[in-house]
C-alpha positions as a Python dict, from the first residue, in 0.01 Angstrom:
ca = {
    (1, 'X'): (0, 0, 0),
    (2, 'X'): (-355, -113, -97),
    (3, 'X'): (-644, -236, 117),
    (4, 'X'): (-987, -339, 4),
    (5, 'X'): (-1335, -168, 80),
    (6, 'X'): (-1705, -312, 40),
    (7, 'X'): (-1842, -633, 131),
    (8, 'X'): (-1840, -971, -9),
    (9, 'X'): (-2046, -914, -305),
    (10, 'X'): (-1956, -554, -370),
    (11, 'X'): (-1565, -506, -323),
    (12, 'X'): (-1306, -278, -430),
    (13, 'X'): (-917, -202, -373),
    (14, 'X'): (-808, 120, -367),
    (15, 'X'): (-379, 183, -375),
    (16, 'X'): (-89, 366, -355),
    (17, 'X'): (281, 465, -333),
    (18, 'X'): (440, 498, -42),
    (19, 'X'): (818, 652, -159),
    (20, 'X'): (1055, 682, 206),
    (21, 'X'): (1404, 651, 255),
    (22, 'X'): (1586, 544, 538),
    (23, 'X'): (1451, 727, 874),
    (24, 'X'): (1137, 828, 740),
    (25, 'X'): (830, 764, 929),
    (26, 'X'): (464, 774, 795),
    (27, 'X'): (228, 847, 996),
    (28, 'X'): (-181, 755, 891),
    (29, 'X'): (-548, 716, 1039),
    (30, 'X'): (-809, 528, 843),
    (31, 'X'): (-1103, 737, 827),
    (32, 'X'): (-1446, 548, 816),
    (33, 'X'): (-1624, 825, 711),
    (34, 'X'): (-1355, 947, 418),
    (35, 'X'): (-1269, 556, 396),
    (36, 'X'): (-939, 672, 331),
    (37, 'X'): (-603, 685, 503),
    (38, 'X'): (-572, 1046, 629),
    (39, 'X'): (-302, 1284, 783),
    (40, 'X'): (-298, 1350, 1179),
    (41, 'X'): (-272, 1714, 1302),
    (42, 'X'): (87, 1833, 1286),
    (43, 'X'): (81, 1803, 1661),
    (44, 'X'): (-33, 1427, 1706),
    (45, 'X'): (196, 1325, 1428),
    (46, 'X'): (479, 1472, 1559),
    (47, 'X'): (419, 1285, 1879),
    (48, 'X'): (361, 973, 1685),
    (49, 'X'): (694, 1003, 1527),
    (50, 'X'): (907, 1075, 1803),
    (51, 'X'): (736, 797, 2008),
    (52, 'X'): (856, 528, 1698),
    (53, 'X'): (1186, 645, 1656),
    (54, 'X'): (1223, 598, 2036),
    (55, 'X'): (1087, 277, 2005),
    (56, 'X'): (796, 366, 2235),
    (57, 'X'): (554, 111, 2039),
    (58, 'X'): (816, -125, 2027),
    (59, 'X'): (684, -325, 2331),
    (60, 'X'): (360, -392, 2141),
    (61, 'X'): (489, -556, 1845),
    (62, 'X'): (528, -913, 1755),
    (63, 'X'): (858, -1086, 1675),
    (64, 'X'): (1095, -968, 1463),
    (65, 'X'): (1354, -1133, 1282),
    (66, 'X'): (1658, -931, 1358),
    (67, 'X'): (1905, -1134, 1147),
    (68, 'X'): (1712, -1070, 843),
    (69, 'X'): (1742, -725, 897),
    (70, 'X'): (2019, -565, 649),
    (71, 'X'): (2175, -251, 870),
}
């Protein structure tokens, strides 16, 4: 994963690894004061998790396309 920071004139990326098998679920929140990706309390992320593999969020999403999708 990588994502840039800066402006036009003054810009830099920042990256890294993300290693997950199948089932895992990563949870982040960019910090604008860290400008970083940070962990969520234990709590929050927990909730976060449950609520994707339940396919809470799922409603929010765009399209998907399911035939491309190796199972």
């Amino acid at each position: 994963m990588y994502y840039s920071l800066g402006n036009e004139n003054n810009m830099f990326k920042i990256g890294f690894f993300i290693f997950i098998k199948r089932g895992d679920v990563i949870v982040r929140k960019w910090s604008s004061i860290e400008e970083e990706f940070v962990r969520l309390d234990d709590e929050i992320e927990k909730g976060y998790i449950k609520g994707v593999k339940m396919m809470d969020f799922d409603l929010y999403l765009g399209p998907y396309p399911y035939e491309r999708f190796n199972i």
